[in-house]
C-alpha positions in Angstrom: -18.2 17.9 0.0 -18.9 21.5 0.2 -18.5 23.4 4.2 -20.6 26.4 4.5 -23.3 25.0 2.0 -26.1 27.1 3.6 -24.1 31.0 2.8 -24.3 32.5 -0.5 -21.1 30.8 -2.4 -21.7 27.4 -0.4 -25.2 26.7 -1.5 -24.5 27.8 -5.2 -21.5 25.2 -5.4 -23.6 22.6 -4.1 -26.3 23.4 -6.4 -23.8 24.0 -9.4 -22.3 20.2 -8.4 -25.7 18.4 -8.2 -26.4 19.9 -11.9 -23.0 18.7 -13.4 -23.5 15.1 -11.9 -20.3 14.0 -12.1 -20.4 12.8 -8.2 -22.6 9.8 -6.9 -23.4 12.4 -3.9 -22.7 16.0 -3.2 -22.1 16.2 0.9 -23.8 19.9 2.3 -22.4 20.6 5.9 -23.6 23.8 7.5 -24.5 24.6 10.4 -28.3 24.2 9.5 -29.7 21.1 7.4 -31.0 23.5 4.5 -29.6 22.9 1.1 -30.5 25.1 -2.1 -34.2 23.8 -3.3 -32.8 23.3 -6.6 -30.0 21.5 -5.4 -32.5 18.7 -3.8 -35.0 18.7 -6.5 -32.0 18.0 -9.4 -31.3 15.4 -7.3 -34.5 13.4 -7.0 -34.8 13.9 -10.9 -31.5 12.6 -12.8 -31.4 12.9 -16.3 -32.1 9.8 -18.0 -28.4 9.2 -19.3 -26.7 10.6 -16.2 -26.1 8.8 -12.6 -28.1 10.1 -10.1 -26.4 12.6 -7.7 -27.4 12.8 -4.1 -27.5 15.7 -1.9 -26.4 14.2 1.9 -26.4 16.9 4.5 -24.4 17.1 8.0 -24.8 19.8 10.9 -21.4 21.2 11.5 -20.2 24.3 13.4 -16.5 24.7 12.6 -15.5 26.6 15.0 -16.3 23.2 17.5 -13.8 20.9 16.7 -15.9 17.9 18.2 -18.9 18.9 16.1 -16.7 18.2 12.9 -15.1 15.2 14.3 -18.7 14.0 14.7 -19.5 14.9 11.1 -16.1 13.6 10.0 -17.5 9.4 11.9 -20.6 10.1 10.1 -19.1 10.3 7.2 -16.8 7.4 7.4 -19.2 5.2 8.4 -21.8 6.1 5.2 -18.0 5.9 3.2 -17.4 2.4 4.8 -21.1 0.8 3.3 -20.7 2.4 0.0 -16.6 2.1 -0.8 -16.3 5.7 -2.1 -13.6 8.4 -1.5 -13.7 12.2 -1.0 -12.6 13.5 -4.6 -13.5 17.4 -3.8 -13.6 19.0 -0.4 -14.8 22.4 -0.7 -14.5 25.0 2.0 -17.1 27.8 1.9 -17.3 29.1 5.8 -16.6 32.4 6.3 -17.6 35.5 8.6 -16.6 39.1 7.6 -19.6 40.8 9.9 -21.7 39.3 12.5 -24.4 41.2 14.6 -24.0 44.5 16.0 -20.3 44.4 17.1 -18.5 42.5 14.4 -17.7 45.1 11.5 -14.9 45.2 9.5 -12.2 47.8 11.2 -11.9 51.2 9.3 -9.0 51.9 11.4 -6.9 50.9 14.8 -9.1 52.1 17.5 -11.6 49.6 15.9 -10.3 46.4 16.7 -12.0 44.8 19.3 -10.3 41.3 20.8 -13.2 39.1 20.6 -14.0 40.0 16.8 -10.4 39.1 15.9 -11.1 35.9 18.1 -13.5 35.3 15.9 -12.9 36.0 12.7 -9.7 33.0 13.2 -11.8 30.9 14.5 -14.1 30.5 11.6 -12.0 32.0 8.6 -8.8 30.7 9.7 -8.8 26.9 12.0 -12.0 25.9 10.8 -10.9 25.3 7.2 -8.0 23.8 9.1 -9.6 21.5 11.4 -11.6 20.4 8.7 -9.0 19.3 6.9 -7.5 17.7 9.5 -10.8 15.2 10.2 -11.4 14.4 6.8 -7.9 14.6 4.5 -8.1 11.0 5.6 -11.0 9.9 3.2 -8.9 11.7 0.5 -7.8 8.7 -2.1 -4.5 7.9 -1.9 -4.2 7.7 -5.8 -6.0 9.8 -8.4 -7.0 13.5 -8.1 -8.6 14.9 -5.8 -8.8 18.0 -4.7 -8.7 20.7 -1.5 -10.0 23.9 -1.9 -10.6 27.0 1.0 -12.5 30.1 -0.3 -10.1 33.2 0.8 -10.0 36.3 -0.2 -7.9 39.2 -2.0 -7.6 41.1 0.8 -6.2 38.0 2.8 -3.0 39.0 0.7 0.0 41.0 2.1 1.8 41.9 -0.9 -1.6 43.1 -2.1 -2.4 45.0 0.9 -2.4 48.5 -0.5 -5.5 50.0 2.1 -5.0 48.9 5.3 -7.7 48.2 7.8 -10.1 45.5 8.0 -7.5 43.7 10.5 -9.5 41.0 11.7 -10.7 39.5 8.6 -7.5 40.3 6.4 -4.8 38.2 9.4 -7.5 35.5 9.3 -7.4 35.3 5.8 -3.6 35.4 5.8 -3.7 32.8 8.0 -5.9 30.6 6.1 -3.6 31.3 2.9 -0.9 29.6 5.3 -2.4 27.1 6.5 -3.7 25.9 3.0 -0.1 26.4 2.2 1.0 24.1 5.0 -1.4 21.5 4.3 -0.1 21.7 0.1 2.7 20.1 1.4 2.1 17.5 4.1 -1.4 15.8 2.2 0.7 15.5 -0.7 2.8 12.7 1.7 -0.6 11.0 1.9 -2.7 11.7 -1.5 0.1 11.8 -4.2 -2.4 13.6 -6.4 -4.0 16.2 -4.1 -4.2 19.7 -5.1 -4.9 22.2 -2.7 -5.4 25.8 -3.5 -7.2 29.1 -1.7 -9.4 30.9 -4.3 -10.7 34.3 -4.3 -14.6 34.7 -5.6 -14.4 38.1 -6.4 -17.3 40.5 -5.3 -20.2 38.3 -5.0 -23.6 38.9 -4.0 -24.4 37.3 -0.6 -25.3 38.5 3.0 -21.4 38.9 3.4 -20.7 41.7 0.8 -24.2 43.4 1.5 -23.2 46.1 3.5 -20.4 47.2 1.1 -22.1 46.8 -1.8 -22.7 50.5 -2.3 -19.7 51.7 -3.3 -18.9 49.2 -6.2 -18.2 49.8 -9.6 -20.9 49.1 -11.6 -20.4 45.5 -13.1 -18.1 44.2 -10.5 -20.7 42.7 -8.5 -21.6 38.8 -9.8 -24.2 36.6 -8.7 -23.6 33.1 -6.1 -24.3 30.9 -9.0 -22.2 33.0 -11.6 -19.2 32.9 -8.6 -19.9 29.4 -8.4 -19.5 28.3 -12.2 -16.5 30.6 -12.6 -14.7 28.7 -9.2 -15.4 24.9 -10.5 -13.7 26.1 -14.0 -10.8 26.7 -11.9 -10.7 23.9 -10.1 -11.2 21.9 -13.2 -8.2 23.9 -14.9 -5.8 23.2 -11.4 -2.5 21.1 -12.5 -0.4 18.7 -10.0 2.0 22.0 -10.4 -0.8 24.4 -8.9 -0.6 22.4 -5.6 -0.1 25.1 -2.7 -1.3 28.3 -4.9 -3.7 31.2 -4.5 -6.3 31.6 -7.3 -8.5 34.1 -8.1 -11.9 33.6 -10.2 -10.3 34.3 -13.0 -7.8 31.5 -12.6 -5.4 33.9 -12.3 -2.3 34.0 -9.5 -2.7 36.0 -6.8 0.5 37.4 -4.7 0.5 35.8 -1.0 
């Protein structure tokens, strides 16, 4: 299941996922219905000695926490008919910018209360309450895994710049709740793993305005960011439970 299929990073997991096939069905949830045209055409044409992976798509707003209790009865019920389990729940939602009024602070006299507001509500308790509606269909046995996109600059021993409040304590905040959940889903799925992972610099409506002033190289493309996250994931150990990875696989200081 991959949350936040419809921004840059979503829809190229969902689309890397269909093409590895190694899930009966890849659940999109955004708050539109539109999946990645080459997700949805892989999946109407399997190979011939592969499964067939199907792309199912919910409408879910996560900052509403009855629109993903909605999606989380819809998905139970299609669970309940077909006995399956939720082996990878991917969370892609994130806001950095949003119209003319959300920007990332440059300094103090920039934060505004309702951007903060924001910024938690979607970066921060909507990975949360997702987890909380549908760590149930986790298996109890077998791995499975629980993964929130973060970011670097969510990091405090990192934090070498300052500003960008909003969107750095959100971040935090979703490092700690990721942490928190490490711990408790692990009384319920002995074989979860959940991790926050950093994409890097990717090229998606979110980094847009800030592409500029990169170094040449740095920036990578959705489905390039894509691939490089699902090799992590597929490198993750029962010992990585609760850590913080970046694209690279490598450890990233909370």
């Amino acid at each position: 299941m991959v949350v936040g299929a419809t921004g840059g990073v979503g829809a190229a997991v969902v689309k890397a996922l269909v093409a590895q096939r190694r899930y009966s069905t890849v659940w999109a949830l955004g708050r539109t219905m539109t999946v990645p045209p080459e997700a949805e055409e892989a999946s109407r044409a399997p190979a011939d000695s592969d499964p067939e992976c199907r792309v199912r798509r919910l409408r879910v707003d996560v900052t509403s926490e009855s629109s993903i209790e909605l999606a989380a009865t819809q998905f139970g019920a299609e669970l309940g008919r077909s006995g399956g389990y939720l082996s990878l729940l991917f969370n892609a939602a994130g806001v950095l910018h949003e119209g003319r009024n959300m920007r990332p602070e440059r300094r103090l006299a920039d934060v505004d209360a309702s951007s903060v507001q924001r910024s938690f509500a979607v970066n921060a308790l909507g990975p949360l309450l997702v987890a909380k509606h549908f760590a149930t269909y986790l298996p109890r046995r077998g791995r499975s895994i629980v993964a929130n996109v973060s970011a670097r600059v969510g990091s405090i021993g990192d934090n070498r710049l300052g500003g960008w409040y909003a969107y750095r304590a959100a971040k935090a905040a979703q490092n700690m709740f990721t942490r928190n959940l490490a711990i408790e889903l692990r009384r319920r799925a002995a074989d979860v793993i959940c991790v926050a992972l950093h994409p890097g610099t990717v090229d998606t409506r979110l980094s847009l305005p800030f592409q500029g002033n990169l170094p040449s190289g740095q920036m990578r493309s959705p489905d390039v960011a894509a691939a490089q996250l699902l090799q992590v994931l597929d490198a993750l150990t029962s010992a990585d439970n609760g850590s913080f990875k970046a694209w690279d696989g490598a450890d990233i200081d909370w």
